[in-house]
N, C-alpha and C positions, 0 to 999 in steps of 0.2 A: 524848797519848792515841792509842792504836792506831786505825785506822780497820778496819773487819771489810769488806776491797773483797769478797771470795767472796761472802757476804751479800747485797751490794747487784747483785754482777754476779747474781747469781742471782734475783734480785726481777725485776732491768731482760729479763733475757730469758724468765720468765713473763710479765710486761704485754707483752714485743713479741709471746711466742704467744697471748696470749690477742687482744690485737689481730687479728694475723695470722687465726685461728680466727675472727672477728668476719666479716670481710672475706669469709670463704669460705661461712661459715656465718651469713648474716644472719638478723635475729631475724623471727617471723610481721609484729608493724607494720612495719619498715625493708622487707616485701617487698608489703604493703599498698599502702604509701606509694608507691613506686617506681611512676613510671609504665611501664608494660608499653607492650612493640609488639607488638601482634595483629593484624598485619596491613594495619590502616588506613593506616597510612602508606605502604604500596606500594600498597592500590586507588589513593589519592589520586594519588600516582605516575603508576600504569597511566593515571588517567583523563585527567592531565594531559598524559601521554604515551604517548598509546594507541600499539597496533602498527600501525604504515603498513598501509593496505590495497594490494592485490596483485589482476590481475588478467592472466594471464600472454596472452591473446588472446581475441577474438572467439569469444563458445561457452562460453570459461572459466567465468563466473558469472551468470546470471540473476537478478534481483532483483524482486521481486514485493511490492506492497503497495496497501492499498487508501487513501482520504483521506471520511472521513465528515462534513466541517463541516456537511454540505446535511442530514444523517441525517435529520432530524425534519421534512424535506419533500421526504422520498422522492428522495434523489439521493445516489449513490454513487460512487466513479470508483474504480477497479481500473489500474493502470500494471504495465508491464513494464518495464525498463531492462536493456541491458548490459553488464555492468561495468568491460568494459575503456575500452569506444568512448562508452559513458554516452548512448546513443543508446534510445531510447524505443522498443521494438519491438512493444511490444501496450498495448489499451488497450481500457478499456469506462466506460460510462456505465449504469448501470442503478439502478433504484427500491429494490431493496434488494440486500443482496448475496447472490450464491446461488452455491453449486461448480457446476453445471452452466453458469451462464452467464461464469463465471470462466476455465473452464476452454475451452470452447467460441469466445469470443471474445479472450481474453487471451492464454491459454499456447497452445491448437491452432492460431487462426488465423495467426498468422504462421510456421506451418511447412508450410502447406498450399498447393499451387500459386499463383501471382499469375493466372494465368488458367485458363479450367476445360478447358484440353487434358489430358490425363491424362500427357503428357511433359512439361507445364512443369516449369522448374528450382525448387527450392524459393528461396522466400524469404530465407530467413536457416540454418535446419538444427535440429539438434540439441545443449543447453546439455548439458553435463558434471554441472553442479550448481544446482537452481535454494535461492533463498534467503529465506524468508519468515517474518513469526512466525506466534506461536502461535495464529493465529488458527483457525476448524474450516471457515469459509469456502475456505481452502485444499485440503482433504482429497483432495479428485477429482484435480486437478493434482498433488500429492504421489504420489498413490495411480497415475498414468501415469506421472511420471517416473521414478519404482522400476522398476514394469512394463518401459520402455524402458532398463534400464540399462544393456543390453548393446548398445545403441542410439549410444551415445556414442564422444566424441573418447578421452577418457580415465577410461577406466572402475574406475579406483585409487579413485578419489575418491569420497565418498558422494554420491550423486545428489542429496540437497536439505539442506537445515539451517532448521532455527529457531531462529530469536533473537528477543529484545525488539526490537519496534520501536526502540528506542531506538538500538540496534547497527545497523539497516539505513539507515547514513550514507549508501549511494550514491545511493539510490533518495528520501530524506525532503527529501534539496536541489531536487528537484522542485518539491515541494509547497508552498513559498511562491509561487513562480513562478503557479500554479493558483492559490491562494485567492485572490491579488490580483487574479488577470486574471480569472478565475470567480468563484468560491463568495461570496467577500464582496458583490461588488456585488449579487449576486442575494439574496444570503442579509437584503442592510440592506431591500430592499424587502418581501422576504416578513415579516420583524420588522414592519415599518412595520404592512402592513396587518392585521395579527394584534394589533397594543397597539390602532391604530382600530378595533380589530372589525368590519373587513370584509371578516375570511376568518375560517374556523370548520373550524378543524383537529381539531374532534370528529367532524366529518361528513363519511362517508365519500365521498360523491360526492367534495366539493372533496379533498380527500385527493389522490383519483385524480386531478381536475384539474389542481392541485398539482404533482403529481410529474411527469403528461404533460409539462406543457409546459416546466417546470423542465428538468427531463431531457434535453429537446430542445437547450435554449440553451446547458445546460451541457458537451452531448458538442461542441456545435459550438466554443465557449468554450474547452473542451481540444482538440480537431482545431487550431487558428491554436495554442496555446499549444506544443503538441507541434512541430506542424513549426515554429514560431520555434526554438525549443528546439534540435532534433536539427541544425539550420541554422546555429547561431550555433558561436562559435569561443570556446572552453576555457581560457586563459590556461595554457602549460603543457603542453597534451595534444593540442589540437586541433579538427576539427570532425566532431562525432560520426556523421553522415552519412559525410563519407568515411572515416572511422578503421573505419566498420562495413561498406564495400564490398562486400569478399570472402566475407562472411559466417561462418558457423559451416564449421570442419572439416569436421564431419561431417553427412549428408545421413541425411533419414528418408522412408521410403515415405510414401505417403500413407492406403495400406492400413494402416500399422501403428499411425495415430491417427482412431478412430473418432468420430463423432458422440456428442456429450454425452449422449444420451439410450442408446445401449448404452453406452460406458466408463460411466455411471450403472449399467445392469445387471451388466457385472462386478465393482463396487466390493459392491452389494450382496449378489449371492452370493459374494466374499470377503472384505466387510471385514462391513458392516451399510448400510442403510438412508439415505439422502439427501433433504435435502425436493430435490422437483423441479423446485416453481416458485414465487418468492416474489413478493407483491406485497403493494403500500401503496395502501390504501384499497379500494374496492370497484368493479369495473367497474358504470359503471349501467345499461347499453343493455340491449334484450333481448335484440336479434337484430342482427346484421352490417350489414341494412341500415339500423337508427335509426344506428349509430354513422358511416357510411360518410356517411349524413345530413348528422351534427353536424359532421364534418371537412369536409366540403364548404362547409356557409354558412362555418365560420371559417375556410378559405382564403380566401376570397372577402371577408369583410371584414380581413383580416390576411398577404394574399400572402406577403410576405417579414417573415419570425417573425424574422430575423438584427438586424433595426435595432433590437428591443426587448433582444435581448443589446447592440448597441452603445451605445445611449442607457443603459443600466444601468450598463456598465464607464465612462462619463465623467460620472457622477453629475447623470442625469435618468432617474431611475427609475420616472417615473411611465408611461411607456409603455406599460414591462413591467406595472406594477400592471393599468392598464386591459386588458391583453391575455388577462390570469389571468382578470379580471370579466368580460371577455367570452366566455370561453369557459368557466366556470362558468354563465353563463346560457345560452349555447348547447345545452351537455350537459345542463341541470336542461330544458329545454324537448326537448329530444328525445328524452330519456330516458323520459319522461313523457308520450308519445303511446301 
């Protein structure tokens, strides 16, 4: 019996094209099914292998960020770093955070003379690009170093950027260094006496009281932390003190960075409106001289406030506790003459 091959050759290469067409032309399930790449697997990538950070010299990058763990007892800390040298350049302590004292003590002070000759040599100069997130804390600082942009090393560049805290890696390696050696020790005894109810963070006196002297321990807390810091040596890099010597490239008058309270006035007639002074809790004196009072007896029983920060960062907190009580009873009796 004849075999009909034409026949079968001609079946066998419809099923190879319908195949073939299958392959090209997959059906809606088979594209269902198929797991897709949209992308996640290069964030995962990116994030496992971010891109090297770059900081071509001293001036290059400014980094700016604030550390809130104290927030809800009235302490704030605002750092400068920069990015080449990772040397701490500015720095503040304050009750809440405010763009005029940000900007006043953080970004202006360390470009303004080291002493009040009016030829001193600048401190450090003028950054290229400063770096912060999104926060609105920022605005006044953003809002001058635009103003200044023709002020710079290299003026290609866009004077500031924001990112997620999450992005400002140079500057966040700080901040363990600070909670440990500050925020936390202070922060267990202020807990402490708030679960025993013997502070009352509804009342705005101790509020104030609160944040005063907190405030006090904590700038001193970050002052040894900073110069530890800027002092010690970088595996790799260096030590951020000398890597930062020479300074910034480029030099700024002193005339061309004015007092926070006018750069407040040009911000508001070109941008909008700024609060001007923020504070937590309520001053209670009436007058200059009860408070001038109250500081006076608590020098007197409390000389040197430094050993209640020491006795707190080597876990005897009780110090500090009695220092707060006493100076809540100081203020509450002098306020109240």
């Amino acid at each position: 019996m004849a075999v009909n091959t034409t026949s079968k050759d001609t079946e066998n290469a419809i099923l190879t094209r319908n195949v073939s067409l299958k392959k090209r032309h997959p059906t809606l399930e088979t594209f269902l099914l198929k797991p897709k790449n949209d992308g996640h697997s290069d964030k995962g990538a990116r994030n496992l292998n971010p891109v090297p950070y770059t900081a071509a010299y001293v001036g290059h990058k400014l980094h700016m960020d604030q550390n809130e763990k104290l927030v809800m007892f009235g302490v704030t800390h605002v750092l400068a770093i920069d990015g080449f040298s990772s040397k701490i350049v500015g720095r503040s302590t304050m009750p809440v955070k405010n763009n005029l004292t940000i900007y006043n003590e953080v970004y202006r002070s360390f470009k303004i003379p080291v002493s009040n000759k009016k030829s001193a040599i600048m401190e450090h100069g003028m950054w290229d690009q400063v770096r912060v997130d999104h926060g609105k804390e920022f605005y006044l600082t953003l809002f001058m170093q635009e103003k200044l942009a023709s002020q710079r090393h290299n003026t290609e560049r866009p004077p500031y950027r924001q990112t997620p805290s999450t992005k400002n890696h140079t500057i966040e390696r700080i901040w363990p260094e600070i909670n440990n050696r500050v925020n936390y020790p202070l922060k267990l005894a202020l807990i402490q006496l708030v679960d025993q109810e013997e502070l009352d963070m509804e009342d705005n006196m101790s509020k104030y009281c609160v944040s005063s002297l907190t405030c006090q321990l904590a700038q001193l807390g970050v002052e040894r932390a900073v110069q530890a810091w800027n002092a010690h040596r970088i595996p790799g890099k260096g030590i951020p003190n000398y890597l930062a010597r020479e300074g910034c490239p480029k030099r700024v008058e002193p005339d061309l960075l004015p007092v926070a309270s006018v750069a407040a006035d040009w911000y508001d007639q070109e941008v909008g409106r700024l609060t001007r002074e923020s504070h937590f809790g309520t001053n209670p004196f009436h007058n200059a001289q009860d408070q001038e009072a109250a500081e006076r007896e608590f020098g007197q029983q409390l000389p040197d406030v430094s050993f209640l920060l020491d006795n707190a960062v080597n876990n005897q907190p009780e110090h500090f506790k009695h220092g707060l009580k006493c100076l809540v009873d100081v203020t509450r009796r002098h306020s109240q003459c």
